[in-house]
C-alpha positions in Angstrom: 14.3 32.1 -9.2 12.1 29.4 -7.6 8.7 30.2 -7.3 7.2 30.1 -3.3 5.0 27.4 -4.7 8.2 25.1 -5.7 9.0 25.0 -2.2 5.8 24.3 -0.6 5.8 21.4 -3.3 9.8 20.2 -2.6 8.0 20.1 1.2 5.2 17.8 -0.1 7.5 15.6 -1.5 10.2 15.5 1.4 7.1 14.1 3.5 6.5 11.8 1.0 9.7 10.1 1.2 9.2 10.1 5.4 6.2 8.2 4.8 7.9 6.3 1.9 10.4 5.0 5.2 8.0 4.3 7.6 5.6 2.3 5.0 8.6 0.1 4.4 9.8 0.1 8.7 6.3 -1.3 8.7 5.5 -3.8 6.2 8.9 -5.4 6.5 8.5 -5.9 10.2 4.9 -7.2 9.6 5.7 -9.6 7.4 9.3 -10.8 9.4 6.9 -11.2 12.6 4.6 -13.3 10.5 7.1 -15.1 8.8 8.9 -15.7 12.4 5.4 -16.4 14.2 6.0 -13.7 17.3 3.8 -10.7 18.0 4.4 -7.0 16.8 0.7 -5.7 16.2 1.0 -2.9 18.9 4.1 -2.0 17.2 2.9 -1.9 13.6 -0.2 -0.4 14.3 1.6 2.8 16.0 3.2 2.7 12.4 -0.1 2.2 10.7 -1.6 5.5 12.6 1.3 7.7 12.1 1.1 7.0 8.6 -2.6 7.9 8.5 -2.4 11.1 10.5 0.6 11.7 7.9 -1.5 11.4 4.9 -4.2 13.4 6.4 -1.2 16.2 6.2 -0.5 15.5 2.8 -4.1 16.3 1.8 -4.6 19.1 4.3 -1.2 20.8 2.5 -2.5 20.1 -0.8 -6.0 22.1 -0.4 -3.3 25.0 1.1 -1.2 24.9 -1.5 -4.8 24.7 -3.9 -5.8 28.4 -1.9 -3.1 30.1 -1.1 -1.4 29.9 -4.3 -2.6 29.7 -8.5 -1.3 26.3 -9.6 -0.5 26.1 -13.4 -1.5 22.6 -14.7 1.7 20.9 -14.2 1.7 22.1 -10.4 -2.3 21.0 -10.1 -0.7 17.4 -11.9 1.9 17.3 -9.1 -0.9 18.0 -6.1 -3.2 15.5 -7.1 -0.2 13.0 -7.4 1.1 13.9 -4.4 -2.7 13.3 -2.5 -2.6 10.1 -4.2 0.4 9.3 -3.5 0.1 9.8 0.7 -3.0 7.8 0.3 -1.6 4.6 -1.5 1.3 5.0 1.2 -1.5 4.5 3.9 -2.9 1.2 2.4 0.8 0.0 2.7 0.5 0.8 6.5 -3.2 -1.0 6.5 -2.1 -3.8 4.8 0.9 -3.9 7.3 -1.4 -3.8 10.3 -3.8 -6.5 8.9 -0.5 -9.1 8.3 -0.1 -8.3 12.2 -3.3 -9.1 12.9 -3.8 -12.3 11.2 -0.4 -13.9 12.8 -1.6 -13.1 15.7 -5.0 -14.2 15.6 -4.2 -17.3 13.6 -0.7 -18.0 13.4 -1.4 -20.9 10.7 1.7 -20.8 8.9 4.0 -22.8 11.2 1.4 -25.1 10.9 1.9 -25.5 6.5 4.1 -27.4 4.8 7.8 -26.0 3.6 6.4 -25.5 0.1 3.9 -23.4 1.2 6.2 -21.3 3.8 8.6 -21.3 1.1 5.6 -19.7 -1.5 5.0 -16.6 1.1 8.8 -16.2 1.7 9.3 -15.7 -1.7 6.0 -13.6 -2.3 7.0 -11.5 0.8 10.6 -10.8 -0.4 9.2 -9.6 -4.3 6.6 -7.5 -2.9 9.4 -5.7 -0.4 11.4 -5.5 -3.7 8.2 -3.7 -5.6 7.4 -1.0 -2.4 11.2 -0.2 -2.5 11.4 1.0 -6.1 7.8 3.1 -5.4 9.8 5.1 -2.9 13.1 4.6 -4.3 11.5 6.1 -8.0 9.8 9.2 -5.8 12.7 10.4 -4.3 14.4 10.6 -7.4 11.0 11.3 -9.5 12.9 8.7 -11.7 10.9 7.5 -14.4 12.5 4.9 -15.7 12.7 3.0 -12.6 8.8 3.8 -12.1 8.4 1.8 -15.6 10.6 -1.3 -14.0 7.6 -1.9 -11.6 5.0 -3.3 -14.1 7.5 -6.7 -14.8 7.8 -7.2 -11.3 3.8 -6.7 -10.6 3.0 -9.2 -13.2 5.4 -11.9 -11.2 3.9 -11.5 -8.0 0.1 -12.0 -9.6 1.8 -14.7 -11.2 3.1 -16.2 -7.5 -0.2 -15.1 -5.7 -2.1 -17.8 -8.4 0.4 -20.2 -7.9 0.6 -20.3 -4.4 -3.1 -20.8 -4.6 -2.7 -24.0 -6.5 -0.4 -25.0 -3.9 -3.1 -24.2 -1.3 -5.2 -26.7 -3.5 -2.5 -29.9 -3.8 -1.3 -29.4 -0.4 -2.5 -31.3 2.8 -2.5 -28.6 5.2 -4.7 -27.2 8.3 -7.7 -24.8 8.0 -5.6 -22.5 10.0 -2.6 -22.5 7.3 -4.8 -22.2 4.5 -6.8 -19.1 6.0 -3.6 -17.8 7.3 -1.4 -18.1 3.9 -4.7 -16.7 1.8 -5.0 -14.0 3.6 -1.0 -13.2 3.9 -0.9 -13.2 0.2 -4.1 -11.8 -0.8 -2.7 -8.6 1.3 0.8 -8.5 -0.8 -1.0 -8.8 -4.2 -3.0 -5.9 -2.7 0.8 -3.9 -1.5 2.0 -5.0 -4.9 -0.9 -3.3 -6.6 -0.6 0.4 -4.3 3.1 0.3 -5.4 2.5 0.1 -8.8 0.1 2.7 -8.3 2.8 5.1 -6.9 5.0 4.7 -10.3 2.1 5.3 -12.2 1.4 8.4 -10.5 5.0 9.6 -10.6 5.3 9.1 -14.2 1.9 11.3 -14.1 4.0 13.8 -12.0 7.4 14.0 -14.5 5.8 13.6 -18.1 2.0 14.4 -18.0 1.5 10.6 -19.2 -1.5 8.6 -17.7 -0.5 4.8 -18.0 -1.6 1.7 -16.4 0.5 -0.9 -15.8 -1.4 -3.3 -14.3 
């Protein structure tokens, strides 16, 4: 028989995965209206809020479940997780909102060379890849896929420092260098928040603390 608190935590989770959706509605429309060069900051920043008011329910339902209930350690595991877990899914949404804002205040990158469009393309696409397993492993609370992320992380730290050499040997306007540094600074950052999420799932299914990063 499931205890009362099993639901109230299947609840935390099923708005997890809602946010899981809208984080990536948002930063794959951020980075296809940088990418493209047209304007969608009004858009993404209705995204952006939602997703913070979301989180803010996330934590709210976590100091419920905290009084109303007397979480064993592995429930108290799972609630911290899941607090976590709402929080790194609002940086995605931030990070979303700032891409927005740079392409339209700046809107360097039609301005740089096909290597370097070519360097944030790629970076864009990995980065997408990485947010997709951080919701793809919560909905499943797969571990295994959670581990996957930590390969992936170390290419896209690997792209960020080579697109800053690029930066370097390339003859391209202030306004694509700003632009491009900022654009991938912000996916490093997304990369790092999803690799966060694994970590914290594999907290939530096993008890394990582990950094991969």
């Amino acid at each position: 028989m499931s205890r009362l608190i099993d639901i109230v935590l299947d609840d935390q989770s099923i708005l997890l995965i809602e946010m899981g959706e809208l984080t990536y509605q948002a930063l794959s429309t951020s980075i296809k209206v940088y990418i493209d060069g047209i304007s969608a900051q009004e858009k993404v920043r209705e995204m952006s809020d939602k997703l913070m008011i979301m989180a803010d329910e996330v934590e709210n339902r976590a100091f419920e479940l905290i009084t109303r209930f007397q979480p064993v350690a592995s429930d108290l595991r799972a609630i911290k997780s899941y607090m976590k877990i709402g929080y790194d899914f609002a940086r995605y949404g931030r990070y979303a909102l700032d891409i927005s804002c740079i392409n339209d205040q700046i809107n360097g990158l039609k301005e740089c060379s096909t290597d370097i469009k070519k360097s944030v393309e790629k970076m864009s696409e990995k980065v997408l890849q990485m947010v997709k397993v951080s919701i793809d492993a919560l909905r499943e609370h797969d571990v295994e896929l959670a581990r996957t992320i930590a390969k992936v992380e170390q290419e896209v730290d690997e792209m960020y420092l080579n697109h800053l050499k690029l930066l370097d040997e390339e003859n391209d306007t202030t306004k694509c260098i700003v632009s491009s540094a900022l654009m991938t600074r912000y996916l490093e950052r997304i990369a790092d928040h999803a690799v966060y999420v694994c970590e914290s799932i594999i907290y939530i299914v096993t008890g394990e603390k582990t950094k991969m990063r």
